[in-house]
C-alpha positions as CSV (number, residue, x, y, z in Angstrom):
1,X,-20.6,-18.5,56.2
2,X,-21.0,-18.2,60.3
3,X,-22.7,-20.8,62.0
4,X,-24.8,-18.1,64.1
5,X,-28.7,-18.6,63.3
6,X,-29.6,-15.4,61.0
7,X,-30.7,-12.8,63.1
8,X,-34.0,-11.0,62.0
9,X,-34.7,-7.3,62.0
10,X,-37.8,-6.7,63.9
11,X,-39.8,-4.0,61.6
12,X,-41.3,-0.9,62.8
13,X,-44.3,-0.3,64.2
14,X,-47.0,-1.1,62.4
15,X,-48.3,2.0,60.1
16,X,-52.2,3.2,60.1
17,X,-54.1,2.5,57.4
18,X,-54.0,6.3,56.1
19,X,-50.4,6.0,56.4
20,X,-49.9,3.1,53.8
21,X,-51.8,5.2,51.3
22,X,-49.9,8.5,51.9
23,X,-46.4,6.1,51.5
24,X,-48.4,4.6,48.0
25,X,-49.3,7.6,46.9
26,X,-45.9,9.1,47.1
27,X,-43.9,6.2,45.9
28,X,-46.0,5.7,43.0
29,X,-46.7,9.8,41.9
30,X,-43.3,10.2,40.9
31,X,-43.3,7.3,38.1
32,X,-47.2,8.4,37.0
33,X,-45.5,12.3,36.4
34,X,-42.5,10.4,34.5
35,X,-44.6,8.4,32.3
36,X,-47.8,11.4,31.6
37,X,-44.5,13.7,30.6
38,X,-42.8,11.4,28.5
39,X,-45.9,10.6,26.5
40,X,-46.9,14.5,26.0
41,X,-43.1,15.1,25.2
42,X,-40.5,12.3,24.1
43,X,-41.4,13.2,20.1
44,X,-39.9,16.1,20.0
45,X,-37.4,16.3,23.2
46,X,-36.8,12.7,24.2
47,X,-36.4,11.3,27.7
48,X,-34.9,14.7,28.9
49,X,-37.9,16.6,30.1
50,X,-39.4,13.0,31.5
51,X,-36.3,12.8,33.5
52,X,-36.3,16.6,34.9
53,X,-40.0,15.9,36.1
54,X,-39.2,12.7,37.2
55,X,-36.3,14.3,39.5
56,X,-38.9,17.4,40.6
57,X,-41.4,14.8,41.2
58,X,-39.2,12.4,43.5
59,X,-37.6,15.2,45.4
60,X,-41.1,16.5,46.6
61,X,-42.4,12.9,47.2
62,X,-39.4,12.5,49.6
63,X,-39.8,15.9,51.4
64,X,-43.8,15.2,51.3
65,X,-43.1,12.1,52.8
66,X,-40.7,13.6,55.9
67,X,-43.4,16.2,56.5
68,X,-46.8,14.0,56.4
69,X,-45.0,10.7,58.1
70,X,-41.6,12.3,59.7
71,X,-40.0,9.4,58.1
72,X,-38.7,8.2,54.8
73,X,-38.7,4.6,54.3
74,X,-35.0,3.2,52.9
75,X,-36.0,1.9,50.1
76,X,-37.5,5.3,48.1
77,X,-34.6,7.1,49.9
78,X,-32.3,5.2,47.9
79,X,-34.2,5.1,44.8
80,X,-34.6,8.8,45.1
81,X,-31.4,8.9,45.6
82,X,-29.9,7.3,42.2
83,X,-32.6,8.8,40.4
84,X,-31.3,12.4,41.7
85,X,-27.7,11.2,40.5
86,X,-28.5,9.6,37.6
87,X,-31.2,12.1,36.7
88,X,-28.5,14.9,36.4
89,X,-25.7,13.1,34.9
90,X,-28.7,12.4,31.7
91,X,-29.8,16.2,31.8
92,X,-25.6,17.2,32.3
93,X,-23.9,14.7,29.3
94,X,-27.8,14.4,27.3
95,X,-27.5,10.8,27.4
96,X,-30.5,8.8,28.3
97,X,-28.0,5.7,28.9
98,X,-27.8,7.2,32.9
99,X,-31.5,7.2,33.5
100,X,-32.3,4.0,31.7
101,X,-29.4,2.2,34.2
102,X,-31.0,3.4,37.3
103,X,-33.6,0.3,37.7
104,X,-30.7,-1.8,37.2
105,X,-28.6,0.0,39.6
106,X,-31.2,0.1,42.3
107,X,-32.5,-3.6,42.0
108,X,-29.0,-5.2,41.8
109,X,-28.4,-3.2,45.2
110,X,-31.4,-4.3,47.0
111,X,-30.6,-7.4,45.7
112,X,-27.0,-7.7,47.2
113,X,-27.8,-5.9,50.3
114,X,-30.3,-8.6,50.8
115,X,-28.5,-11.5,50.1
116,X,-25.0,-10.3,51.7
117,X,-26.8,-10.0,54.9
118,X,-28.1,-12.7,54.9
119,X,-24.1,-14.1,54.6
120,X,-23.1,-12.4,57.4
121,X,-26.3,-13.7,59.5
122,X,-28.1,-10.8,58.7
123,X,-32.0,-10.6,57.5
124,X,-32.5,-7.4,56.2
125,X,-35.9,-7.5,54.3
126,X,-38.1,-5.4,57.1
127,X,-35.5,-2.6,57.1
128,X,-35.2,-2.7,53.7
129,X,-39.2,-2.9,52.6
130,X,-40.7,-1.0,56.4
131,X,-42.4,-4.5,56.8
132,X,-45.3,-4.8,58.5
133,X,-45.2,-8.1,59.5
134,X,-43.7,-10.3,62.3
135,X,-42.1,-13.7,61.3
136,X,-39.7,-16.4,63.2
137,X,-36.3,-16.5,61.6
138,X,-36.5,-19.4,59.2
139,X,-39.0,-17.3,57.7
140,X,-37.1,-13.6,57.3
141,X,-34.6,-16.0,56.4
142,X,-36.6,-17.3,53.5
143,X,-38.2,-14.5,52.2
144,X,-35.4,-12.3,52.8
145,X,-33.7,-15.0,49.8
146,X,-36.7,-14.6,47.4
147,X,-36.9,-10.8,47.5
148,X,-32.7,-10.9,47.0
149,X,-33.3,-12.9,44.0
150,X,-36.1,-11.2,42.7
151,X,-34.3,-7.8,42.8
152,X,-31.8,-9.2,40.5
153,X,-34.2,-10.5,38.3
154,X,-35.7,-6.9,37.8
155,X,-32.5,-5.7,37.5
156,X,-31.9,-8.5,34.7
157,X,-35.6,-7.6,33.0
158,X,-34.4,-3.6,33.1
159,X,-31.3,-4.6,31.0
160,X,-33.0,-6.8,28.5
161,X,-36.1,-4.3,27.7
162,X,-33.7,-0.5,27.8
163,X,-31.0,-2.4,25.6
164,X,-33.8,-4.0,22.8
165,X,-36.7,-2.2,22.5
166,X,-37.2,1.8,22.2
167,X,-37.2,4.2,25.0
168,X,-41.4,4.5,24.6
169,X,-41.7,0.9,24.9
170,X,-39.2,1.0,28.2
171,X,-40.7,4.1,29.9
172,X,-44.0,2.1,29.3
173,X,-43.1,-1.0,31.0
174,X,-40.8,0.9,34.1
175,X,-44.2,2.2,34.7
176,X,-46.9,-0.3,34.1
177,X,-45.0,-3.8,33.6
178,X,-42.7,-4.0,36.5
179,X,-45.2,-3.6,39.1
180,X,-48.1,-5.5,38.2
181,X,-44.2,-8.3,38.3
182,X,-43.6,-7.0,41.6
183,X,-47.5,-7.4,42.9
184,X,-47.6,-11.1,41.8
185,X,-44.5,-11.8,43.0
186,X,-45.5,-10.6,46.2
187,X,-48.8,-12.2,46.1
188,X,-47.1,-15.6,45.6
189,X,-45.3,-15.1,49.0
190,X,-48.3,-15.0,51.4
191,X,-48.3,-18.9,52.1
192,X,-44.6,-18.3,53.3
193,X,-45.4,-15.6,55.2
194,X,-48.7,-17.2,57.1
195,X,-46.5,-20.5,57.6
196,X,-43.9,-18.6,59.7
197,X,-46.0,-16.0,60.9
198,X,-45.7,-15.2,64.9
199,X,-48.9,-15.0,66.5
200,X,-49.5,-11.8,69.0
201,X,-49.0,-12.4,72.4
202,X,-52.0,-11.8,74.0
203,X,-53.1,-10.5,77.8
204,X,-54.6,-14.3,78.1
205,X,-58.4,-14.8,80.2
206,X,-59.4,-13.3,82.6
């Protein structure tokens, strides 16, 4: 590993209030359409018209999002992404193996984008989430592990439900377990973050 200090990645500028619940509301519509489709419609046809809706639903939230913000954060871009791929290879070969791997694919990237940075010095973690928050680099450092870790942990929680329980019971939890997972887990990093927050530089007295 170099001996170079990890270099953080300064996020963005800070997004508006309204902005954070546009970006919500667009990450999180696509999974809500997935999940209200598959319970009106896996009895009779399965995952497959879940997973066209799911497709539909993601490419709008991404163009939505480019239209109301000009931007699209990485992270949906490349969950939208594999979802697009993956999406069409389940419609293309009717196997709902394709769909049910793309948690897994995504969270075992984030998860080795994250920690491979942070081998070659790198702390990815505001690039990859659009953070919103400015800390020294022990502490990019730091969380930049955690989140690495975590991602494969999902990714290891995907495999375990899609391979043992039945594809109601997985739709159910992509959609209502993982991120109440995710929310805790993020929750449980505030103490890091407020230890190694920077403090604005201010215009000092008059």
């Amino acid at each position: 590993m170099p001996s170079n200090p990890i270099t953080p990645v300064l996020p963005p500028a800070k997004p508006t209030a309204g902005h954070r619940w546009v970006k919500l509301v667009l990450e999180l519509g696509p999974l809500a359409v997935f999940f209200a489709v598959n319970a009106a419609t896996s009895k009779t046809h399965g995952l497959y018209p879940a997973t066209a809706a799911f497709m539909v639903a993601t490419a709008v939230a991404l163009i939505a999002s480019w239209l109301l913000l000009r931007r699209v954060p990485i992270m949906p871009l490349v969950s939208g992404a594999v979802v697009l791929v993956f999406g069409s290879l389940t419609l293309i070969l009717q196997d709902e193996l394709f769909i049910k791997l793309k948690p897994t694919i995504v969270n075992s990237l984030f998860g080795t984008v994250l920690i491979g940075g942070l081998f070659f010095g790198r702390s990815l973690l505001g690039v990859v989430f659009d953070s919103v928050f400015d800390l020294d680099a022990a502490g990019w450092r730091s969380l930049t592990l955690r989140w690495g870790l975590f991602f494969f942990v999902l990714a290891g929680i995907n495999e375990v439900v899609w391979r043992n329980f039945s594809t109601d019971t997985w739709v159910w939890f992509k959609v209502f377990g993982i991120m109440p997972i995710t929310f805790v887990f993020a929750l449980a990093q505030i103490p890091l973050i407020q230890r190694h927050a920077i403090e604005p530089v201010g215009d000092g007295d008059v």
